[in-house]
N, C-alpha and C positions, 0 to 999 in steps of 0.2 A: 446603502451606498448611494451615494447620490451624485453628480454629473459631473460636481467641481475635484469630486475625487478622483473620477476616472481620468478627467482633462490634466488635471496635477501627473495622476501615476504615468499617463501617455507622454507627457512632458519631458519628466525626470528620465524615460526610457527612452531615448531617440531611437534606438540602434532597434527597437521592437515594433517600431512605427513607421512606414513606409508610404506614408503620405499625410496632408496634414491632419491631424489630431483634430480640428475644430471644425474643419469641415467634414470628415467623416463621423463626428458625433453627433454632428446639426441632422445628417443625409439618415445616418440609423434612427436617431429620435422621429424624425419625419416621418418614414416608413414606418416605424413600428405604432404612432397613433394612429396612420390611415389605416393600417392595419385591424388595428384594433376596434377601429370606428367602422369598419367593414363588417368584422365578422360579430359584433355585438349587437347592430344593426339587422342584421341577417339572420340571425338567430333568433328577435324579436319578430321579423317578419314568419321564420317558419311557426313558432307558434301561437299567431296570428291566425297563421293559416290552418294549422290544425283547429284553430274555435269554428274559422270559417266552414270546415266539412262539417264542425255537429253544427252551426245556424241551417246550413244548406238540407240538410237531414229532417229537421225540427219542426212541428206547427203546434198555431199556439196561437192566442187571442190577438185583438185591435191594441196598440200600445202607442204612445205619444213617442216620435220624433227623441225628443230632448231628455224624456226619459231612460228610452231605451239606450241612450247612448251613455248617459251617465252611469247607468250600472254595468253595462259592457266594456266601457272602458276602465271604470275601478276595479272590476275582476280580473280582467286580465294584467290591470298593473301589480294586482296582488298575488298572481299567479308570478309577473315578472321578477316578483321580488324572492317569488321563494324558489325562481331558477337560474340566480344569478350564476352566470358560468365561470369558469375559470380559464386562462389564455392556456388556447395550444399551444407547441413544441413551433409550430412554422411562423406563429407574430414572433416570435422571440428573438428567430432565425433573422441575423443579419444577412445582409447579401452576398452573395460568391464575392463581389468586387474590393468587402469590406473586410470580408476574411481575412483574402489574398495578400490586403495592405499592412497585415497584422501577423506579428510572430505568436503562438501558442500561448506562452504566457498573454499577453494583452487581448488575447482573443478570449479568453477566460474570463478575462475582468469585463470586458466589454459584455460577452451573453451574461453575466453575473449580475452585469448594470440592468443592460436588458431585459432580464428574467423581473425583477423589481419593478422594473419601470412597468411593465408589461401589465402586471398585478395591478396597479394602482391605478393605470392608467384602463384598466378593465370595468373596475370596482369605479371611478368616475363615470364613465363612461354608461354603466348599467344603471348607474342613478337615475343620468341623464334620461334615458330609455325611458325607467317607470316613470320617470315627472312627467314626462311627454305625455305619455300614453294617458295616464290618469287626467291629466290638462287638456286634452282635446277636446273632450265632450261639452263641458266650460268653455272651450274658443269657438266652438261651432256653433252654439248656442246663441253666445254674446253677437257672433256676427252674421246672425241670423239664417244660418244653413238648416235649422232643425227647428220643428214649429212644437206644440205641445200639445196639441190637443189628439185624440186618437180620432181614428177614422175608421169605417168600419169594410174595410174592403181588403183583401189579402195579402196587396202592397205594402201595407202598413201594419201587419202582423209583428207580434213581437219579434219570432225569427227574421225575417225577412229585413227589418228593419236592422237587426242588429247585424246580418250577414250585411248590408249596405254599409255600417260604420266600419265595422271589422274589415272590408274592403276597403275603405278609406283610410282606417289605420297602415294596412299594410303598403299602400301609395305612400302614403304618409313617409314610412319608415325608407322605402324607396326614396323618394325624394331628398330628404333629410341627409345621405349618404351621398347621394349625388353631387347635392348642391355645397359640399363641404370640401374646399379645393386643399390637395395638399398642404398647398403655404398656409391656409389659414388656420392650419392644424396647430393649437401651440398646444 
């Protein structure tokens, strides 16, 4: 089902609709991609942070900067792929306010839209995640955050270095969340 059909069906139904139609479609789509960018987000970060307790755990030889980042980061994007999630019951979940505006029937069709949208907009959304993730170690490198040569001091061990990116992933993912303003959610 897709959006022009819900706006139509809300149209044709006045008497089921209790305020307007176009703007409570825009306010629920809204919500439900911050939503969704939230908790997909979030969920990259925790298992992030589960690599980060085994690096914190681990000792292990001198490794290069640019190295280490490159295989920590395509592991985990390949780890992200094989956990892609599926949207809870609460993104789906429109607002009390949208509810209220909506008789039973229209309130069906709308979670129904929602429920859809929800999916796809999850499945975008988790792409988005592993291209990032796998992409970092590539953007650090080019702009010269990570050097290549190993060193031979504990700082620069392979864990230690990979717990350093794996921290910066998870900032990363933090940020990425933050800096993504409702409005600019389309």
């Amino acid at each position: 089902m897709e959006r022009q059909d819900v706006e139509r069906w809300l149209e044709r139904h006045p008497e089921s609709v209790h305020t307007d139609p176009h703007e409570l479609l825009d306010r629920c789509e809204r919500e439900l991609r911050s939503h969704v960018a939230d908790e997909t987000w979030g969920r990259a970060r925790r298992i992030a942070e589960r690599h980060l307790e085994h690096w914190a755990s681990t000792f292990g030889l001198p490794a290069g900067d640019a190295f280490v980042a490159r295989e920590v980061c395509h592991e985990l994007a390949r780890e992200l792929r094989r956990h892609e999630p599926s949207p809870g019951a609460e993104t789906r979940r429109p607002s009390e306010s949208a509810l209220r505006a909506l008789d039973p029937t229209a309130r069906e069709m709308l979670c129904a839209w929602l429920d859809e949208l929800a999916q796809k907009e999850e499945h975008r959304t988790w792409l988005e995640v592993v291209h990032f993730t796998d992409q970092l170690a590539n953007r650090l490198a080019r702009e010269g955050e990570l050097g290549s040569e190993a060193r031979w001091d504990f700082d620069h061990s392979y864990p230690r270095t990979a717990e350093r990116i794996t921290r910066r992933l998870i900032l990363e993912y933090e940020q990425h969340v933050r800096s993504t303003p409702l409005d600019d959610i389309e």
